[in-house]
Phi, psi and omega in degrees: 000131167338158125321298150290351178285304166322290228284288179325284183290006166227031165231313174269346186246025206299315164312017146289271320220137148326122156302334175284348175261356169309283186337311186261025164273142195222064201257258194355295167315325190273148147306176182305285176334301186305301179318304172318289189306321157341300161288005173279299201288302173308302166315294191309321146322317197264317184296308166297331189260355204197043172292321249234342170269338176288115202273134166249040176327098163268144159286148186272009163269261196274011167063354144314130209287130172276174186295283189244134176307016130304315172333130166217030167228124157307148187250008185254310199230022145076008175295133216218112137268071159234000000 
């Protein structure tokens, strides 16, 4: 999985997630690396368990991920769908 594809599911779907695995993200505590992998590990949770709920808003131009599952302008090639 992308990088920005984790960054997306773990700012917009963290609320999928259970509460006893909320309860244990410690992001304050980790380093970068350790952070990293974390959201690694949590997106693979939001996919595996509420894939079917995950919205991938792509531009229908260059096929890249948008800024927000809202998003109706790209931030790669400035294309506008709305």
């Amino acid at each position: 999985m992308k990088k920005e594809e984790i960054d997306c599911l773990v700012k917009y779907y963290l609320h999928l997630l259970p509460i006893n695995i909320k309860h244990t993200i410690k992001y304050p505590y980790l380093n970068e690396e350790e952070r990293e992998i974390e959201k690694a590990k949590l997106s693979e949770i939001i996919v595996k368990n509420h894939g079917n709920e995950v919205f991938w808003n792509l531009c229908p131009m260059c096929r890249k991920l948008a800024r927000t599952p809202l998003a109706k302008q790209c931030k790669f090639c400035n294309h506008t769908w709305h």
